[in-house]
C-alpha positions as CSV (number, residue, x, y, z in Angstrom):
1,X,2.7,22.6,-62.6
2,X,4.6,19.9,-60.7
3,X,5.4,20.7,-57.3
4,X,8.7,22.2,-55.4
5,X,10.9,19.7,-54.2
6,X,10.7,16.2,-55.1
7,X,11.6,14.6,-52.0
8,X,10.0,11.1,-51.4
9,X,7.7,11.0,-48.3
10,X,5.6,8.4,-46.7
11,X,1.9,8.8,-47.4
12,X,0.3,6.1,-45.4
13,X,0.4,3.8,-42.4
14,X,2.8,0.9,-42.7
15,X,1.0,-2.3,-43.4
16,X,-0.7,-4.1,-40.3
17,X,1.1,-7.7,-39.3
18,X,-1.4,-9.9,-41.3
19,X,-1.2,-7.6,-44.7
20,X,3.0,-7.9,-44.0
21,X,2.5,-11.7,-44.2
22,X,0.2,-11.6,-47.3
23,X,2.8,-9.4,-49.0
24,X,5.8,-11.5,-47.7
25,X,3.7,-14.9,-49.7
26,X,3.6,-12.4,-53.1
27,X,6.8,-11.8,-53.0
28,X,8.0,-15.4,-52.5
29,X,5.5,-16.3,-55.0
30,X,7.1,-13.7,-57.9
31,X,10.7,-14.7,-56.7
32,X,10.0,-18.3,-57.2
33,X,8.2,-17.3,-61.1
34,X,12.1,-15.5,-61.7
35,X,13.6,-18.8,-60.1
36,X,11.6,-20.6,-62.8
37,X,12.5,-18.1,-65.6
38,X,15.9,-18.3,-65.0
39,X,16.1,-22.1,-64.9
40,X,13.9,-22.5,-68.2
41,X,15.8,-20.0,-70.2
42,X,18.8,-22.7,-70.3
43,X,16.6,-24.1,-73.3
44,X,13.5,-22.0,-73.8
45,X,15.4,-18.8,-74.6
46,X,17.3,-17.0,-77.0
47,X,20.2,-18.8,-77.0
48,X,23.4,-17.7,-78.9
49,X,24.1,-19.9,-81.7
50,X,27.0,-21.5,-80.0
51,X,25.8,-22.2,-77.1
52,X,28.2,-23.1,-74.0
53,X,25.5,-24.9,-72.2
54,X,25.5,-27.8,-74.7
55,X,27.7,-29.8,-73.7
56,X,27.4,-29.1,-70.0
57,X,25.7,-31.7,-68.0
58,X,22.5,-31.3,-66.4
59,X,22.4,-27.9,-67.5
60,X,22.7,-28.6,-71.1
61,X,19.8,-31.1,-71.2
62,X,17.2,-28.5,-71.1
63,X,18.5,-27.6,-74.7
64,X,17.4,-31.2,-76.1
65,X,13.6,-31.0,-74.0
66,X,12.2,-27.1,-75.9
67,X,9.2,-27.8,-75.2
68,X,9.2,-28.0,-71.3
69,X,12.1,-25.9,-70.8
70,X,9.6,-23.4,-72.1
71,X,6.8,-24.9,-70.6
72,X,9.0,-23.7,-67.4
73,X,9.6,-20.6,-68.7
74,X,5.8,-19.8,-69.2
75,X,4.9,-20.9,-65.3
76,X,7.6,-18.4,-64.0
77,X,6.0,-15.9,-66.6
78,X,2.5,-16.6,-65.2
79,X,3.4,-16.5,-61.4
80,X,5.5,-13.2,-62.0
81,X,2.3,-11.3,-63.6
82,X,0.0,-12.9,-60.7
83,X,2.3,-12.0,-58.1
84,X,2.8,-8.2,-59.6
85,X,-1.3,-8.1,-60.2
86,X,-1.5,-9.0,-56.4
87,X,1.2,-6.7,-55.1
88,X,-1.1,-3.6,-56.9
89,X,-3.9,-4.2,-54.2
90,X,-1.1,-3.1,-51.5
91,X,-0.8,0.2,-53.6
92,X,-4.1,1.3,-54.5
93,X,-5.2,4.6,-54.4
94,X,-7.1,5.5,-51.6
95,X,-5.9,2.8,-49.6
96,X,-5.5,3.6,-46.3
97,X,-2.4,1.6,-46.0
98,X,0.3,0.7,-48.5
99,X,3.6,-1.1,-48.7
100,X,6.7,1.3,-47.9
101,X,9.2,2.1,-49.6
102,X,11.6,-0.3,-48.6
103,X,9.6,-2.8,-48.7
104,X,8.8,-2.0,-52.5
105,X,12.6,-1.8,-53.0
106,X,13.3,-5.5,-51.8
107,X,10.3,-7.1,-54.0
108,X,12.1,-5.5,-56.3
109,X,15.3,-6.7,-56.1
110,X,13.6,-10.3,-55.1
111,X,12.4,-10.3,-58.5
112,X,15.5,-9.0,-60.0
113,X,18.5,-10.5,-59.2
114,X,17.2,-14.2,-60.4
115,X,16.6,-12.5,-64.2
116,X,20.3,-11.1,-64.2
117,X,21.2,-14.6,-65.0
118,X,18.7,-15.6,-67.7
119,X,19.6,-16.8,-71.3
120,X,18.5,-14.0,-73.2
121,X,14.7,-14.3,-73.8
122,X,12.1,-12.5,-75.7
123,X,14.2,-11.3,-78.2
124,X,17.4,-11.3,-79.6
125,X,18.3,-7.8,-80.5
126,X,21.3,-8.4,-78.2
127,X,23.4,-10.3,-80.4
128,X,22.8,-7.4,-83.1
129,X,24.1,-5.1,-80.1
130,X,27.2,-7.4,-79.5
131,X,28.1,-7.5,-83.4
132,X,27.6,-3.6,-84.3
133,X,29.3,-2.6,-81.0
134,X,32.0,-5.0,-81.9
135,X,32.0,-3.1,-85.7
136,X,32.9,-0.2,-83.6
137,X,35.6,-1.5,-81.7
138,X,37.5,-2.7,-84.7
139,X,37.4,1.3,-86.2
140,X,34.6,0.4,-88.9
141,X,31.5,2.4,-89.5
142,X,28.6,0.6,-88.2
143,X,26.0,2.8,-90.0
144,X,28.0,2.0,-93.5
145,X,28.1,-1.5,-92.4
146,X,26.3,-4.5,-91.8
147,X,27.1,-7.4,-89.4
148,X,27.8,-9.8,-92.2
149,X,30.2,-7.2,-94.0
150,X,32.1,-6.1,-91.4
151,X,32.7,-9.2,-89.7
152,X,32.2,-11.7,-92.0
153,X,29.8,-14.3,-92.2
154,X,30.9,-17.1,-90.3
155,X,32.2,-14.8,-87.1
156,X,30.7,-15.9,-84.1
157,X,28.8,-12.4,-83.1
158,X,27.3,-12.6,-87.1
159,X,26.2,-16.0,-86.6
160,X,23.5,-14.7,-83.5
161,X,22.4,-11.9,-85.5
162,X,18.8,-12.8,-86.9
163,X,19.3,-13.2,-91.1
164,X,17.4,-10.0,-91.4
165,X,19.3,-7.8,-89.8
166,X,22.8,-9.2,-90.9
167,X,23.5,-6.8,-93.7
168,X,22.0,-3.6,-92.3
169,X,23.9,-0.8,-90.7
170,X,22.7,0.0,-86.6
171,X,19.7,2.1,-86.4
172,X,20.9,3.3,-82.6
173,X,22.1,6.3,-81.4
174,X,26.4,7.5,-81.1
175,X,26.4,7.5,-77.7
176,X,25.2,3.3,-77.0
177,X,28.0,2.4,-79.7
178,X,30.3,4.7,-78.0
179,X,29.5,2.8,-74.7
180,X,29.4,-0.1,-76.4
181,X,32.3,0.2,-78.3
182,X,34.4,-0.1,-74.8
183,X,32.6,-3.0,-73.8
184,X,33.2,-5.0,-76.7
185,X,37.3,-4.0,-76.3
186,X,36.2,-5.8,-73.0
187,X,34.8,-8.8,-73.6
188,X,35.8,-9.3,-77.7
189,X,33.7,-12.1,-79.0
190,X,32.9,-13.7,-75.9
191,X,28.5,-14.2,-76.2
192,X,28.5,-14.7,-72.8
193,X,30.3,-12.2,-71.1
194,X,29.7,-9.9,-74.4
195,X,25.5,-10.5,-73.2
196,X,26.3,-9.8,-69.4
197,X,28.3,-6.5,-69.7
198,X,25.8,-5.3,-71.6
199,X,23.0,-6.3,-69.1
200,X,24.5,-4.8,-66.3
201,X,24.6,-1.4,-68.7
202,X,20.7,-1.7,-69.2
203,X,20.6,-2.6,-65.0
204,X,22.5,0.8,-65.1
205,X,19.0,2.7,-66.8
206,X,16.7,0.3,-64.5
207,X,18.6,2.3,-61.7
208,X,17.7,5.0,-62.9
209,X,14.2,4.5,-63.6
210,X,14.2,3.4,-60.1
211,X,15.6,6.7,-59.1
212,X,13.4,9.0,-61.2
213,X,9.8,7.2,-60.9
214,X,9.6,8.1,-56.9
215,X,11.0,11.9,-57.0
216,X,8.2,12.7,-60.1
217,X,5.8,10.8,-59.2
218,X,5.7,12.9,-55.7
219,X,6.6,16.3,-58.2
220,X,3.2,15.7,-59.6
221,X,0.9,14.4,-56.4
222,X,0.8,10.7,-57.3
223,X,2.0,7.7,-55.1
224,X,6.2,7.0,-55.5
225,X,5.4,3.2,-54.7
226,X,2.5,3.0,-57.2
227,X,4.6,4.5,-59.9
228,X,7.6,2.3,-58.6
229,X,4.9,-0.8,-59.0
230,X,3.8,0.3,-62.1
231,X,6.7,1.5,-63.8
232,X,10.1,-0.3,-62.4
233,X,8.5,-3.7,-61.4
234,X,5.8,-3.8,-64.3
235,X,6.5,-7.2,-65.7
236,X,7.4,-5.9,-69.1
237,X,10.2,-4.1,-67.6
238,X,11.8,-7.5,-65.8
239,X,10.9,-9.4,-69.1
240,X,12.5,-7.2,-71.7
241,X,14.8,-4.9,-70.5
242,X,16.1,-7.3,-67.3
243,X,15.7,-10.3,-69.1
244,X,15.3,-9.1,-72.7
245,X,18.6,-6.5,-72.8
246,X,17.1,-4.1,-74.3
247,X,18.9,-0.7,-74.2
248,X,15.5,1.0,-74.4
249,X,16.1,0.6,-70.6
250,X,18.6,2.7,-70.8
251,X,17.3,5.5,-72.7
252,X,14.2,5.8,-70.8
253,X,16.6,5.6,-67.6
254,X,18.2,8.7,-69.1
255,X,15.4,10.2,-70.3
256,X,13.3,10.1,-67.3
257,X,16.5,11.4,-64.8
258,X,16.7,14.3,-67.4
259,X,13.5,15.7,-66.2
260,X,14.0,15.3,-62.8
261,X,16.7,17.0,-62.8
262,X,15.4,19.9,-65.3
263,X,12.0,19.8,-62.5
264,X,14.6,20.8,-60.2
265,X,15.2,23.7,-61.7
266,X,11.8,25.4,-61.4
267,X,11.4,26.3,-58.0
268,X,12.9,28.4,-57.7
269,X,14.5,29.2,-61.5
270,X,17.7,27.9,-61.6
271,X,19.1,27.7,-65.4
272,X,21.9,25.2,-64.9
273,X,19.6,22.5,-63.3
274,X,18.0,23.0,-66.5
275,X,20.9,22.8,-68.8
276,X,21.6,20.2,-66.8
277,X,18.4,18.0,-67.2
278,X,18.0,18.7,-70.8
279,X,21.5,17.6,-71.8
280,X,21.0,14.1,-69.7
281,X,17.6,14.1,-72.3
282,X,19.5,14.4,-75.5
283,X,22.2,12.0,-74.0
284,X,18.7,9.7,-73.4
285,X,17.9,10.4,-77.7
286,X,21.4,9.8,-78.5
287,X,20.6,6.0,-77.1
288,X,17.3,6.3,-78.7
289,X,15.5,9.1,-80.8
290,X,12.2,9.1,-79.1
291,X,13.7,10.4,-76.2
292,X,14.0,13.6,-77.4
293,X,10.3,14.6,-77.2
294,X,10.9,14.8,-73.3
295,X,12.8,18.1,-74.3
296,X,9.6,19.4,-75.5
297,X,7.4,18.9,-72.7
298,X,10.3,20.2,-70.8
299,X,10.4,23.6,-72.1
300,X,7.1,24.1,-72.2
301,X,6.6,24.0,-68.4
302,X,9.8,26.3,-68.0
303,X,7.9,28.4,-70.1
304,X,5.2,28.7,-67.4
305,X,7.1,29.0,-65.3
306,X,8.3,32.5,-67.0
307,X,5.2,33.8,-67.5
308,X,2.9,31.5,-70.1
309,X,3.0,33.8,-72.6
310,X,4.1,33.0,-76.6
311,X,7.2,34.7,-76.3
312,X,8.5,33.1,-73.5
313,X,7.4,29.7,-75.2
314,X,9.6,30.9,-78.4
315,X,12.6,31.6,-75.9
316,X,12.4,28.1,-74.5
317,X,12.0,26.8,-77.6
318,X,15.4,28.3,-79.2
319,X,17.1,27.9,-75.2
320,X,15.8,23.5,-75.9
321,X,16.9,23.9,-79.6
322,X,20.2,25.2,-78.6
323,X,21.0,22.6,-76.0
324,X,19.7,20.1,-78.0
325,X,21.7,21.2,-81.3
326,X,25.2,21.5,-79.0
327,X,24.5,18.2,-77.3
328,X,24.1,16.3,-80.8
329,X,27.3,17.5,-82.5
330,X,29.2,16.8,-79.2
331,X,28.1,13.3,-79.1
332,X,28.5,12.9,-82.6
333,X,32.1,14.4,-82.9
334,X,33.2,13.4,-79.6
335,X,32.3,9.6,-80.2
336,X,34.3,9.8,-83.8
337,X,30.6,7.9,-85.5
338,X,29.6,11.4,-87.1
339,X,26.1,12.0,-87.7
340,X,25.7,8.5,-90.2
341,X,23.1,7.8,-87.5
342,X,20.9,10.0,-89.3
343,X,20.1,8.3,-92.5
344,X,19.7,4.9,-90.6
345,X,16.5,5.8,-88.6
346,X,14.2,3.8,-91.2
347,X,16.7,0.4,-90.8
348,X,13.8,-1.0,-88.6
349,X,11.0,-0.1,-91.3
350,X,12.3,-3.1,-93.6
351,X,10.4,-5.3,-91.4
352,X,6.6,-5.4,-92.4
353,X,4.6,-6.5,-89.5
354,X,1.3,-6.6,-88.7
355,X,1.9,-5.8,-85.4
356,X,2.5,-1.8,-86.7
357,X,-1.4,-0.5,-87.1
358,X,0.0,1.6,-90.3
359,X,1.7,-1.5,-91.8
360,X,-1.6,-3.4,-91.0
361,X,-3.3,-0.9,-92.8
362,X,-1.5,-0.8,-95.9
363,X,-1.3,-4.7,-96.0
364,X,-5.3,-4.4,-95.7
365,X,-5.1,-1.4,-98.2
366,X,-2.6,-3.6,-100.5
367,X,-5.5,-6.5,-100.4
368,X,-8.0,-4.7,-101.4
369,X,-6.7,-3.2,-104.8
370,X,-5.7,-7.0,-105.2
371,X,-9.1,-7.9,-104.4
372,X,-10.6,-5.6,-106.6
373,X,-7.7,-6.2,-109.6
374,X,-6.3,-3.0,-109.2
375,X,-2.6,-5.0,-109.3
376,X,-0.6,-5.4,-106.0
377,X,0.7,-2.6,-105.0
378,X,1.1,-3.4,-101.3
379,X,4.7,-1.7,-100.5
380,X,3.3,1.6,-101.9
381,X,0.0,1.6,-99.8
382,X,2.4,0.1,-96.8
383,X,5.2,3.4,-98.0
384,X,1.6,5.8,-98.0
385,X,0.2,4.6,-94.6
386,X,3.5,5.0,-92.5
387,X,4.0,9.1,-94.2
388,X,0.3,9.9,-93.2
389,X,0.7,7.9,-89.8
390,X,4.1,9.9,-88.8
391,X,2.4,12.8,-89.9
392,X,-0.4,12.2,-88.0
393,X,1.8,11.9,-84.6
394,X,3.5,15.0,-84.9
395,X,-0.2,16.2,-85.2
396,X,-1.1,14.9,-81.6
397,X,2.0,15.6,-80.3
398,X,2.3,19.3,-81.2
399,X,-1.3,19.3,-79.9
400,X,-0.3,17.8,-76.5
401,X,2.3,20.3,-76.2
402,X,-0.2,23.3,-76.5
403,X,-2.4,21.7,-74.2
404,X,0.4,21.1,-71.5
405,X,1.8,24.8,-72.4
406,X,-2.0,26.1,-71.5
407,X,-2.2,24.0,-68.5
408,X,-5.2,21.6,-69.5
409,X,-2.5,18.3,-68.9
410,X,-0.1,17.3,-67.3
411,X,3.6,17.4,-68.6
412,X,4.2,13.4,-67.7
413,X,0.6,12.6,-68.8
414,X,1.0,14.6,-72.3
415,X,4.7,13.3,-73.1
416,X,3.4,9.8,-72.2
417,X,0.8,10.0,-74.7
418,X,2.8,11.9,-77.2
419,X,5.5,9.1,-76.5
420,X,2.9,6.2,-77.6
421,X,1.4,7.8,-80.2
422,X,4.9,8.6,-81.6
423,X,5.2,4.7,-81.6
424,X,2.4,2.9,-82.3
425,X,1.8,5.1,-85.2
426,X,5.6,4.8,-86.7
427,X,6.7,2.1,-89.2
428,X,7.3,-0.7,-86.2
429,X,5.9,-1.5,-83.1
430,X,7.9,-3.9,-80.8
431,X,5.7,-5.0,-77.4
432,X,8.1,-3.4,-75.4
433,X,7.3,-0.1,-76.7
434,X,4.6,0.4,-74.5
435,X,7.4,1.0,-71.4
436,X,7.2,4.5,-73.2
437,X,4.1,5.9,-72.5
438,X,3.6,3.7,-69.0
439,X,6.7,4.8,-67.3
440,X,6.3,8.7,-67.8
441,X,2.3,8.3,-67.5
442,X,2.8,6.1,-64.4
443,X,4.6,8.9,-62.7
444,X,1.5,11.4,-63.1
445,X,-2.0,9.7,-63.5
446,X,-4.2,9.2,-61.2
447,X,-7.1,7.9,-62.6
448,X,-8.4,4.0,-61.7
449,X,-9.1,3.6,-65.3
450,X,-5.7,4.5,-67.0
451,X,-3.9,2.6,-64.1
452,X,-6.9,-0.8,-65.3
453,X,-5.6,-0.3,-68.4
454,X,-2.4,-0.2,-68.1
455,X,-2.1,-3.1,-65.8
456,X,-4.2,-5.2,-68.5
457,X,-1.9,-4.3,-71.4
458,X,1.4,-4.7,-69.5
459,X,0.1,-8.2,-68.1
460,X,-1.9,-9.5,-71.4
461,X,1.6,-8.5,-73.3
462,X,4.2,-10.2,-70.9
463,X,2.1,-13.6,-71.1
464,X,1.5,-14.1,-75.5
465,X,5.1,-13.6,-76.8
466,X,7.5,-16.6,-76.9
467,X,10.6,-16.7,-74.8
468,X,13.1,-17.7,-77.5
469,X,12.5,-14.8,-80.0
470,X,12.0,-16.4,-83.2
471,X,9.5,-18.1,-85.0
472,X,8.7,-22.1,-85.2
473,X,8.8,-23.1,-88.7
474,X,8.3,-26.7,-88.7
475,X,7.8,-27.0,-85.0
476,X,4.5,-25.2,-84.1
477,X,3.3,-27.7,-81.8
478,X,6.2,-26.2,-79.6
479,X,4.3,-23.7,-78.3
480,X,0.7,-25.2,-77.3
481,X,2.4,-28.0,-75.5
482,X,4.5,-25.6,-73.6
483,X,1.7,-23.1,-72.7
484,X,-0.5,-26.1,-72.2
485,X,2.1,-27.6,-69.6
486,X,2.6,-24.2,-67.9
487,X,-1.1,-23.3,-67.4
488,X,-1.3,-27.0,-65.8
489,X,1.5,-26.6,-63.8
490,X,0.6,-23.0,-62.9
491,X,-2.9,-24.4,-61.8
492,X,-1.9,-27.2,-59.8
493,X,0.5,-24.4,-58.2
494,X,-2.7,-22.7,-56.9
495,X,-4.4,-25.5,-55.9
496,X,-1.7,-26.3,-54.0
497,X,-1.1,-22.8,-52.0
498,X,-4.9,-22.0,-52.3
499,X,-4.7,-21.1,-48.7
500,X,-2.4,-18.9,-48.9
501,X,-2.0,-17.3,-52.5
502,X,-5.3,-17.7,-53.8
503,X,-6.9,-14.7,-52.3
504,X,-4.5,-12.4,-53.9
505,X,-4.8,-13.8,-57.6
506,X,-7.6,-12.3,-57.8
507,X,-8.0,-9.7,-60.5
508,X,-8.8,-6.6,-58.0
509,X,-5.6,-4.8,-57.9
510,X,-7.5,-1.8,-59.5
């Protein structure tokens, strides 16, 4: 049961004048790696299609030289993760002194502000957000329509929407196009200022990540700054929702200010706060689905809070279903989309990547029968393996909620894991999907070996994917020369500061 209250405290002595200098290098050092992101991304990101910065001098040139314009981009990637691995030995557990909260603050913004001028990188599921939003704004039905359709071919917002994903409706939730609907009546067809509106709406969710991570993390008796270090400043946050524009940012924002605010509502009971919390939660699924298995985990520990017996689990469970059920049809009349967003959930299941372990598994499955001349039928075992796999997730996550209901796991912990399997065991798995189970988890574990873990995923991830979000047909040597160049770069970098930085490269932060 998390604690009363929620209000942030100090745990620890302030950091001694030498460990303030060491911090004060790791922080230049990771503002220097967003410096270099934000440079590089003139030619090694996702730029639009019509690009302003071509004919712009000096900062157009960068678009002519890919490979070291990414090359830049990778250093800045590489002295961000060692400069966030280093910062985690100033918040281990059990340390008898850690950085404050202020202090975490500013690194933070240090970091920040640099990325909020980036080309798009990573990714670019921004452009699709610019097109469908502009769908909206024109009074067309962006779940009946596709980019290409609705705007035509040759617009300019069709044109930076990745071929795949030009003639299907948007698989996201009424209330983003609502938001985005008034943002594209903003900015029209403008890329640019179409791509900075909407990152200062997914700055809007890291605000309130920011907000949330501290006030649960001290609910359920874990550091604020570690989960602030882990969740908020965890390179795959600055990557792709900063940098990236992601609106899962804002959805896990939401999502994760929901439960605060429902928390707040158990000591003592206090039925508005909860109202309260739950509807921010379905306003968090009405961005993105997954969001809505917060409600669960939710209710349960209201139930225990009445008593812990099954009938006061059932009465949550029809109070959550309630809200839940008023809160969609609001949305989805109040916005004028309906509920259309329904029957394009699947959208993203078109792509088959190997990257989704059921996918993988019915490519492998596929193989085999051709293997063994049993014909291809590789779509079917692909169709076969996702049903079993979503099945399978509801499995564990009904299982996590009887486990949190009986007390044997933490609420944060349980949705955090109910989160990832949700995810990894659906129809496609995007790298930043992992910000789903780390940001809840980061906010009530405790463990050294879940926060080793975490901190080696979230680092090994930010480092392998490419900064412009698409492939290389044609060009592959792009990428080894970059990486190549950065690693050098990166190297002579350490050599270079050895004095200073090299102590706190080290891989210790657990």
């Amino acid at each position: 049961m998390p604690t009363s209250g929620g209000a942030v405290t100090p745990e620890s002595d302030l950091l001694n004048g030498r460990e303030r200098r060491q911090l004060d290098i790791v922080r230049r050092w990771g503002t220097i790696g967003a410096l270099l992101l934000t440079v590089g991304s003139l030619g090694g990101g996702a730029a639009p299609i019509y690009s302003p910065l071509y004919g712009v001098p000096v900062l157009g040139l960068f678009s002519r030289m890919p490979s070291v314009a990414m090359g830049v981009v990778w250093t800045g990637i590489f002295m961000i993760v060692s400069a966030w691995l280093a910062l985690g030995r100033f918040v281990r557990p059990g340390r008898v002194r850690i950085v404050s909260r202020s202090q975490m603050d500013r690194t933070l913004l240090m970091w920040t502000v640099p990325l909020v001028f980036c080309v798009p990188m990573f990714s670019r599921d921004v452009y699709s957000y610019l097109a469908q939003c502009e769908i909206a704004a024109r009074g067309l039905d962006p779940y009946e329509l596709g980019p290409a359709s609705a705007l035509g071919v040759d617009h300019v917002l069709t044109r930076g929407v990745p071929n795949i994903w030009r003639e299907t409706p948007a698989p996201y939730g009424p209330l983003f196009l609502a938001v985005g609907r008034v943002l594209a009546m903003i900015t029209g067809d403008h890329v640019v200022s179409g791509v900075f509106v909407h990152r200062l709406l997914v700055l809007c969710g890291l605000a309130m990540i920011v907000w949330a991570l501290p006030r649960l993390a001290a609910r359920f008796g874990v550091s604020p700054v570690g989960a602030l270090w882990l969740g908020a400043l965890n390179p795959l946050v600055l990557f792709h929702i900063v940098i990236g524009v992601h609106n899962d940012g804002l959805a896990l924002g939401l999502m994760l200010v929901g439960i605060e605010l429902a928390l707040r509502g158990l000591e003592p009971l206090r039925w508005w706060w909860i109202t309260f919390g739950a509807a921010t939660i379905v306003c968090a699924a009405m961005v993105k689905i997954p969001a809505m298995a917060a409600l669960g985990f939710v209710g349960v520990l209201v139930a225990r809070k009445l008593g812990g017996r099954i009938k006061h689990l059932l009465l949550v469970a029809a109070v959550m279903a309630a809200i839940a059920g008023v809160g969609v049809v609001v949305i989805c009349l109040g916005t004028g989309f309906g509920f259309g967003w329904i029957e394009t959930l699947n959208v993203a299941s078109v792509v088959k990547s190997w990257m989704s372990p059921p996918t993988a598994l019915g490519f492998m499955g596929g193989g085999l029968g051709i293997l063994l001349s049993l014909g291809n039928h590789t779509d079917s075992m692909i169709a076969l393996a996702r049903l079993l796999s979503q099945g399978v997730s509801i499995v564990i996550t009904v299982g996590l909620l009887w486990r949190t209901f009986k007390g044997r796991l933490k609420a944060m912990n349980a949705l955090g894991a109910a989160l990832g399997a949700i995810l990894v065991l659906g129809p496609v798995l995007q790298p930043w999907y992992v910000l789903w189970a780390v940001l809840p988890m980061a906010t009530a574990v405790i463990g050294p070996r879940f926060r080793a873990f975490a901190m080696v995923t979230s680092a090994v991830i930010a480092v392998i994917l490419p900064p412009t979000g698409s492939a290389f047909d044609g060009r592959a040597y792009t990428v080894p020369q970059a990486v190549a160049g950065a690693v050098i770069t990166f190297a002579v970098c350490v050599v270079l500061a050895r004095k200073r930085v090299g102590p706190f490269l080290r891989s210790d932060a657990v």
